[in-house]
N, C-alpha and C positions, 0 to 999 in steps of 0.2 A: 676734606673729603679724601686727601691722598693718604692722612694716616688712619683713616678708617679701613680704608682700602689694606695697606704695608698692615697694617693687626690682623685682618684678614686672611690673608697671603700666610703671616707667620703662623696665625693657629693652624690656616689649615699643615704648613707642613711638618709643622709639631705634630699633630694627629697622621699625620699620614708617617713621620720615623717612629712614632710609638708602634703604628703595626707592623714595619718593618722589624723593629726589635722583636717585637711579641711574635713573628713566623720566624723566627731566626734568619731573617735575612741579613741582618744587622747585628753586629758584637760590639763588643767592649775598642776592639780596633778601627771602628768609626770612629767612635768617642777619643781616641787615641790622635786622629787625621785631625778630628775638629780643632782641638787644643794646639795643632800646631798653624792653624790657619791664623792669619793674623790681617790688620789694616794694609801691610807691604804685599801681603797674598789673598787678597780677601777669595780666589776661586781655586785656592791648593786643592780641598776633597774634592771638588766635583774634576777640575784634572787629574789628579791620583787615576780615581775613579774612571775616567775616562783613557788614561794608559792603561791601567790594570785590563779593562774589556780588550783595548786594542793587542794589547799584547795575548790576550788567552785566546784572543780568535786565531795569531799568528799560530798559535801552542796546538794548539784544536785540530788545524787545520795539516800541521805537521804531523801531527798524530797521525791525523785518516790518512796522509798519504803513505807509512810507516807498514 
């Protein structure tokens, strides 16, 4: 049941980075994150990703006050 479930999960998030790609949300520099993700970092893109925001809010936010 669990890997009915884990095939699941993966189609859907397959389908959901295909729309990402297809609004250009998403380039070739995810694909770039992905390949360096490995079993010693199995959660590098979603951390990247998650500094990258935390850092443009700081950027954002320096701006408005500027």
């Amino acid at each position: 049941m669990l890997g009915l479930d884990a095939d699941r999960l993966r189609a859907d998030l397959n389908r959901l980075l295909a729309f990402l790609f297809h609004q250009g949300i998403l380039d070739e520099q995810y694909l770039q994150l992905q390949q360096l993700q490995d079993e010693s970092s199995p959660n590098f893109v979603s951390e990247v990703v998650n500094i990258y925001f935390h850092e443009s809010e700081k950027l954002l936010r320096n701006l408005r006050s500027l």
